[in-house]
C-alpha positions, 0 to 999 in steps of 0.5 A, a space after each residue: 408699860 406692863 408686856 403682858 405677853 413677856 409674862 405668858 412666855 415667862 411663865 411657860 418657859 418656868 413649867 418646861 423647865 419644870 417638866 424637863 426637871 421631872 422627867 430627869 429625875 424620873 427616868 434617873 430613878 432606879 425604877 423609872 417613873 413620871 409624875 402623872 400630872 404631866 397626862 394632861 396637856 391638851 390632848 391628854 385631857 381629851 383622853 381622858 374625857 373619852 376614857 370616862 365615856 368607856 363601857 369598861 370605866 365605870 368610876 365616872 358614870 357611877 359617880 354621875 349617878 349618885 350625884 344625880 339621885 342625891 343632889 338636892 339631899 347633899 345641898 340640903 346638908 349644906 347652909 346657904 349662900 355656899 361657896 362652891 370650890 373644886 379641886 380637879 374640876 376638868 370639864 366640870 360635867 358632874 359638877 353642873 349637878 350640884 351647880 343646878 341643885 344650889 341655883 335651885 334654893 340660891 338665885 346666884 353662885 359663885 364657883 372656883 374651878 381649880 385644874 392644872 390644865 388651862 384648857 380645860 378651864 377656859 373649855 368648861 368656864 364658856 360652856 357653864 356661863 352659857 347654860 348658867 346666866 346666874 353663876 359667876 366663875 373665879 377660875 384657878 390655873 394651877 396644882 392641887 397645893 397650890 390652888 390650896 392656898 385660894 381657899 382661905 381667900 376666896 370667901 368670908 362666907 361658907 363653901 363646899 370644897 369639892 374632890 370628885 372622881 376619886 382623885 383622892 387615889 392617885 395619892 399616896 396613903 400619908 400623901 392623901 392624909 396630907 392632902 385632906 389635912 391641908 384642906 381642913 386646916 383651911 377649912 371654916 366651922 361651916 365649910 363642907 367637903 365633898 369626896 368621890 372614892 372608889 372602893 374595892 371591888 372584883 379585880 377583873 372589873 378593876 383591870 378592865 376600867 383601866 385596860 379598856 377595849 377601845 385602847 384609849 387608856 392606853 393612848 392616854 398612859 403613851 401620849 405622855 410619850 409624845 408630849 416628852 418627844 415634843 416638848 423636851 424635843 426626844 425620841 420615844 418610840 411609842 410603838 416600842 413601848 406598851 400600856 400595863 395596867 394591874 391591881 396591885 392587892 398587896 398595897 390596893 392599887 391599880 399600878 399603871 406602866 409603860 413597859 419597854 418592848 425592846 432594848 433601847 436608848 431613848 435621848 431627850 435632846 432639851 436635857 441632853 441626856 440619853 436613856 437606857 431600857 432593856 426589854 420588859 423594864 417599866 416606866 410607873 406612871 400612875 396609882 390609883 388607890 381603891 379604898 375599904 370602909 375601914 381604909 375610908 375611916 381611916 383616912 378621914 379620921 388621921 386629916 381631923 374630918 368627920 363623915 357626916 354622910 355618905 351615898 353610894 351606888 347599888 353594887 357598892 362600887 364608889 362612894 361619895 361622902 360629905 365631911 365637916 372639920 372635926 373641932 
């Protein structure tokens, strides 16, 4: 008999191996780094859904309304019967837009969530089969490069791949041209792909979005203190570390860090392994790319995508933009 539960603590105990290997091979850098990925465990993603709601972060709440004012002329563009698949789906709350606007010309849609926090997908499938009687949900636990290799499988009919929230920033110029150009190598003549990026703009607001009053970007960048600590059975002490957030203008990145407010050694007891950081060393936990229009060409044109239309918000802060492969 199959032991379901043996299969479970198999493939936990694979990421915490993975995890550990990270983090060792982040903190042995020269610059010490932390894949990002690793924000979202429970708590993190919680953080996150409470960043969006900051005044300061204006990348969700000005995507939200451009999908609001512009749904039904993005399903207008799209042909019947479509597919929905996004990459990074969280709680899916921009989502339910489109969701709403196919279900208004479709009696029944198929949605596949992709994210790398489970429970984030299993928070937001409850809640949209409760709202959406009509709407079946596939979800897919995993990575971006992974979740990649469902679209070829996923359907034989036409789908909009979405990519929300400028997460297209968190990659690395050729990384994002990589990325973009592995999702239009699987892409059909009729699938369509929906991208949010977030352009550049005045650095205090940029700052801002990502030092916010309240500290909760903050509590975000240290919580992955804390999830080292527990889960790879370490001792950071968040109070002597602290969040940084600046626009680097040179490369057009908002570079997020955690600096160490003393000399210290931290040791992670899992890898056996200890840590030294003199005061004012950083640990670099995230970038994220703010894009020009000439940047936004670019990018489309090296991934081998046309931009059929693009919708955008008063200030010209973000932009949301459907793309079809180039033949």
């Amino acid at each position: 008999m199959h032991d379901a539960t043996a299969g479970i603590v198999a493939d936990q105990n694979l990421l915490l191996e993975e995890f550990a290997s990270d983090v060792l091979q982040g903190l042995s850098a020269r610059k010490k780094y932390l894949p990002p990925k690793y924000f979202y465990d429970s708590r993190g993603s919680k953080l996150f859904e409470a960043i969006c709601r900051t005044t300061e972060y204006y990348v969700t709440r000005t995507e939200h309304t451009i999908l609001c004012r512009n749904a039904d002329s993005i399903v207008a563009m799209i042909p019947k019967d479509t597919s929905l698949v996004e990459f990074g789906s969280g709680n899916s709350v921009k989502t339910q837009l489109l969701i709403e606007a196919l279900l208004r010309r479709n009696n029944m849609l198929r949605y596949h969530p992709i994210d790398i926090s489970s429970a984030a997908l299993a928070s937001s499938e409850r809640e949209l089969l409760q709202q959406y009687p009509s709407l079946h949900i596939g979800t897919i636990h995993a990575e971006y490069f992974d979740g990649m290799e469902s679209l070829s499988t996923i359907s034989t009919g036409p789908k909009l791949i979405l990519f929300l929230g400028s997460n297209i920033g968190n990659f690395e110029p050729n990384e994002a041209i990589n990325f973009l150009s592995e999702i239009r190598n699987r892409m059909n003549a009729d699938d369509r792909l929906l991208i949010g990026v977030d352009m550049v703009k005045d650095i205090a607001v940029l700052e801002a979005a990502y030092n916010d009053s309240h500290g909760v970007t903050a509590e975000f960048n240290l919580n992955l203190l804390r999830r080292i600590d527990r889960e790879l059975d370490a001792d950071f002490d968040l109070a002597a570390f602290r969040h940084l957030a600046l626009f680097n203008p040179a490369k057009s990145r908002i570079e997020m860090h955690l600096e160490s407010l003393e000399d210290q050694i931290v040791t992670i007891r899992t890898i056996d392994k200890q840590f030294t950081f003199v005061k004012g060393e950083t640990i670099h936990t995230e970038n994220s790319y703010k894009y020009s229009e000439s940047d936004l060409r670019m990018l489309f044109g090296n991934s081998a995508l046309n931009l059929i239309e693009q919708w955008t918000d008063e200030k010209r802060y973000f932009t949301v933009n459907l793309l079809a492969p180039q033949a």
